[in-house]
C-alpha positions as CSV (number, residue, x, y, z in Angstrom):
1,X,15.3,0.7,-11.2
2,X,11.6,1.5,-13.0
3,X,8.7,0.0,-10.7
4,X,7.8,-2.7,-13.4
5,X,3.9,-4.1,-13.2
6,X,2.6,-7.8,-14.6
7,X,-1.1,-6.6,-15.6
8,X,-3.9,-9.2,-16.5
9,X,-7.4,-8.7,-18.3
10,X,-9.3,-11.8,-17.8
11,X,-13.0,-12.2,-19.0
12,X,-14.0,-15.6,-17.4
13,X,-16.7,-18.5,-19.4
14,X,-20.2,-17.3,-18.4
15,X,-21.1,-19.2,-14.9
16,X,-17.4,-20.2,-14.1
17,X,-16.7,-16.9,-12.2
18,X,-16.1,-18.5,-9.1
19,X,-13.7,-21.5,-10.5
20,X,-12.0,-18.9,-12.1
21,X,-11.5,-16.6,-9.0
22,X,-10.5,-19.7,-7.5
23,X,-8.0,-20.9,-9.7
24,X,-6.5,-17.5,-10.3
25,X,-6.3,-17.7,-6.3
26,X,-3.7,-21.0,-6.9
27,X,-1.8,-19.1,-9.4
28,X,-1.2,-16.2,-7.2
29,X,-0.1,-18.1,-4.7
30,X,2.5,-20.3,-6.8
31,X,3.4,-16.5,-8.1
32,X,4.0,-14.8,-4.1
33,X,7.5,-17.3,-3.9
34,X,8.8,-16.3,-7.0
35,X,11.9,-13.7,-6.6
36,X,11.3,-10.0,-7.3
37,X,6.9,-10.2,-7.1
38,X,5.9,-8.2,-4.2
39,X,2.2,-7.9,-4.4
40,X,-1.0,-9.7,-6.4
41,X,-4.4,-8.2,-6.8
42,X,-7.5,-9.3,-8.7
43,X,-10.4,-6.7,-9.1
44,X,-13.8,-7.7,-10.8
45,X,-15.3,-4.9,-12.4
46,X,-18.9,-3.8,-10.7
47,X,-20.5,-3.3,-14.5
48,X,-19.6,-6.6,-16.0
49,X,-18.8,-9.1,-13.3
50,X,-16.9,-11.7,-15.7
51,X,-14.6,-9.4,-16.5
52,X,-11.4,-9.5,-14.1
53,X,-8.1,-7.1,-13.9
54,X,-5.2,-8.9,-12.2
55,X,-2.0,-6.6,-11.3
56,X,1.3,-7.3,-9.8
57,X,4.1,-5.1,-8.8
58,X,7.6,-6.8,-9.3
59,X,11.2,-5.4,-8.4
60,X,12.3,-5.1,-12.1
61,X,11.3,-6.3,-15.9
62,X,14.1,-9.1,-15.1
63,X,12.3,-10.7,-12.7
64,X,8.8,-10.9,-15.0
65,X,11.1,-12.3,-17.7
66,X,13.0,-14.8,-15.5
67,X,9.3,-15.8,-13.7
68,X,7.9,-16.4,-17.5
69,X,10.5,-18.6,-18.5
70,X,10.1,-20.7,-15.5
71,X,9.1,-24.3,-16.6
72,X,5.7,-24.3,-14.6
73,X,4.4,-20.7,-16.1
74,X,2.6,-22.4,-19.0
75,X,1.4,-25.0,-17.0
76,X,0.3,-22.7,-14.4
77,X,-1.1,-19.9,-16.1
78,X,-3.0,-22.6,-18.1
79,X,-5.2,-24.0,-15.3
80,X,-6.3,-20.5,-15.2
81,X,-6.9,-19.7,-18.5
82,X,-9.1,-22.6,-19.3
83,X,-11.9,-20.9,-17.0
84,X,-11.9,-17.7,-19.3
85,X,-13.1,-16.9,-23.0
86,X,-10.4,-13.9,-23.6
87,X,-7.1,-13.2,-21.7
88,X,-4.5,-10.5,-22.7
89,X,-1.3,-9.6,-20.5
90,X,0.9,-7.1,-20.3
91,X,3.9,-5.3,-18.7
92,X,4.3,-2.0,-17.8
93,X,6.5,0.6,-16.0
94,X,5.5,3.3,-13.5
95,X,4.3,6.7,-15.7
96,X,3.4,8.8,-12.6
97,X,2.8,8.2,-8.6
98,X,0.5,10.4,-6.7
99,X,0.0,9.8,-2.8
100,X,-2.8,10.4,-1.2
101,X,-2.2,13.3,1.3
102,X,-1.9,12.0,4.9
103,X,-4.9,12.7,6.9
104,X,-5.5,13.2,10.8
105,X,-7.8,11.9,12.3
């Protein structure tokens, strides 16, 4: 089974960054019970701070599909959303893993 990825580019309304990082904070955390997700990250680029990447790692493509057709998705995702001026998603599959060599220390 492909390591399958729920990827988020969020640019949030000028002066809402922090209702945005806080609502995107509620989402996740409705998200971490669904089956198959295993880990949720949100990264703020350094350059333009309104501009957000959220990532999650899920146990297959079925399980991103099943968790989007949930009846609260829209709903949820919404109360999110309305604190940003753009949003794209995506889905993705692992290309290539690299691990950092182990070091001793």
């Amino acid at each position: 089974m492909a390591e399958s990825y729920t990827i988020g580019f969020w640019t949030a309304k000028p002066g809402a960054d922090e209702q945005f990082v806080a609502a995107w904070s509620e989402f996740a955390e409705w998200i971490k019970d669904q089956p198959g997700v295993r880990t949720l990250r949100l990264v703020r680029d350094l350059k333009e701070p309104r501009k957000f990447i959220s990532f999650a790692d899920w146990d297959g493509i079925e399980s991103i599909r099943a968790w989007k057709e949930t009846p609260q998705f829209r709903e949820q995702i919404g109360r999110v959303k309305q604190h940003t001026d753009d949003f794209t998603a995506a889905e993705a599959e692992l290309a290539v893993r690299v691990d950092a060599a182990a070091r001793v220390g």
